[in-house]
C-alpha positions in Angstrom: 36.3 129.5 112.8 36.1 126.8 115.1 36.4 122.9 114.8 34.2 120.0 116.5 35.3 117.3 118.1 33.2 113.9 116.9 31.3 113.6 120.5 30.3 117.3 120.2 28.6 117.0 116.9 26.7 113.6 118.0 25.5 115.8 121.0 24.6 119.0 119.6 23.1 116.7 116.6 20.7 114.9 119.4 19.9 118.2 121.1 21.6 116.9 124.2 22.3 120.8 125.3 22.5 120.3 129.1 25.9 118.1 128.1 27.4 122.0 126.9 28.4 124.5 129.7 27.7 128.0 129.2 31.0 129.2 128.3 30.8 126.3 125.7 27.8 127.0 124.1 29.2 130.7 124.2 32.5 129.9 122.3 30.1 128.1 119.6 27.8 131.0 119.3 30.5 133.2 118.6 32.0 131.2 115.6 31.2 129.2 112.3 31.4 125.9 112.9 33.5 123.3 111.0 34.8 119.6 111.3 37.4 117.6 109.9 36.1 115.0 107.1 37.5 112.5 109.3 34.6 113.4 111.7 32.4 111.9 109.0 34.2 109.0 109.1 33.5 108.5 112.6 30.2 109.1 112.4 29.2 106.6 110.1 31.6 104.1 112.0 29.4 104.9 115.1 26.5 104.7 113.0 27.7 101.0 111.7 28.4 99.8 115.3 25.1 100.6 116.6 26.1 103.7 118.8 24.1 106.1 116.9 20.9 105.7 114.8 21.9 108.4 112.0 23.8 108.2 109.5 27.0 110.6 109.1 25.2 112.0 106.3 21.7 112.9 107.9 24.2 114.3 111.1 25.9 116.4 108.9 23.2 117.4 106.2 21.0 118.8 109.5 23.5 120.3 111.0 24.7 122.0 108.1 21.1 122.9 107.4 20.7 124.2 111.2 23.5 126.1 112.3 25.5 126.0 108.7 28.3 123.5 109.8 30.9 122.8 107.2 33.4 120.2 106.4 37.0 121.7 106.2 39.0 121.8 102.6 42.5 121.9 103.9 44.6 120.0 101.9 44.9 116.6 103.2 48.3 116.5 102.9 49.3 119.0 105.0 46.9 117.8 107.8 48.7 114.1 107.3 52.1 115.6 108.0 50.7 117.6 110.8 48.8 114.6 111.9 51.9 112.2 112.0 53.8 114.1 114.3 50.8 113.9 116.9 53.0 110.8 118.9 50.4 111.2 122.5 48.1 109.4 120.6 47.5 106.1 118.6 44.2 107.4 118.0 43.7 108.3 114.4 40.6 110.1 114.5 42.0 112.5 117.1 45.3 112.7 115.3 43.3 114.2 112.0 41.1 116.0 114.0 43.4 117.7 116.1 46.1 118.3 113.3 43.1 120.4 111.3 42.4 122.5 114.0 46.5 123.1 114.5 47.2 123.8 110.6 45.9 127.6 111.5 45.7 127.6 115.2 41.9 127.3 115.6 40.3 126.8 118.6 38.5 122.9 119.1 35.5 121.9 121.1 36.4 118.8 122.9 35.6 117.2 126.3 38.5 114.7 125.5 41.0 115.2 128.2 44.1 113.4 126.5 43.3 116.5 123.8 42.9 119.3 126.2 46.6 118.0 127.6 48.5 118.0 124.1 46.5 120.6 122.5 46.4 124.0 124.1 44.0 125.6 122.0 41.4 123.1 123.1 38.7 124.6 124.8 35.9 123.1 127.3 34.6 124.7 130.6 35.1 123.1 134.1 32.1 120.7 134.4 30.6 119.2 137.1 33.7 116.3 137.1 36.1 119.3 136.8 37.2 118.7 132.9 39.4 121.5 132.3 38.4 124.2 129.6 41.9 124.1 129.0 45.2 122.9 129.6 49.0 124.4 128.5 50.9 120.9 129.6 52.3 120.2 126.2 51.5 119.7 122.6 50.9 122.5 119.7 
């Protein structure tokens, strides 16, 4: 099991594959894929604002369809309380999607650097701008 950061989804979603190093595109090969339901959210913000043409729901519907992407059922509760005591950032999409990844330790495929510095199961290779594919500074 592995969760999705928003950006990823939008990329893998528009095919954009050169964006994904190989050790990336490795780690998602070698799990099932899932996101927050706060990732929806985002999608259909981006999707309001103009930034992307799809809806959330035609993201997630082919994706799902593709590569058999699912939303997570953790209670939303417990992802709330693990989600408030995310203080790095005022962010709350990255405070969801990062506290649904920590409830059971599961890996996440970000680029986001503030993640990869608070959240050490964060997972990205070095890119051509050196983005770490992971960093143990602090966090869960």
């Amino acid at each position: 099991m592995i969760y999705l950061d928003t950006h990823v989804v939008v990329w893998y979603y528009a095919q954009d594959k050169t964006r994904f190093p190989e050790a990336t595109q490795r780690l998602l090969n070698q799990h099932d894929w899932y996101i927050s339901p706060i990732v929806q959210v985002e999608l259909q913000f981006l999707h309001e604002s103009g930034r992307i043409n799809p809806t959330a729901d035609e993201i997630l519907e082919e994706l799902s369809a593709q590569v058999g992407l699912q939303l997570c059922t953790k209670p939303f509760t417990e992802v709330v309380s693990k989600a408030s005591r995310l203080a790095w950032t005022r962010d709350p999409f990255d405070r969801i999607i990062v506290a649904q990844a920590a409830l059971d330790s599961n890996l996440l495929i970000t680029k986001d650097r503030s993640i990869h510095n608070h959240y050490q199961l964060a997972r990205w290779a070095i890119d051509s701008d050196h983005t770490p594919t992971q960093s143990h500074q602090s966090g869960l």
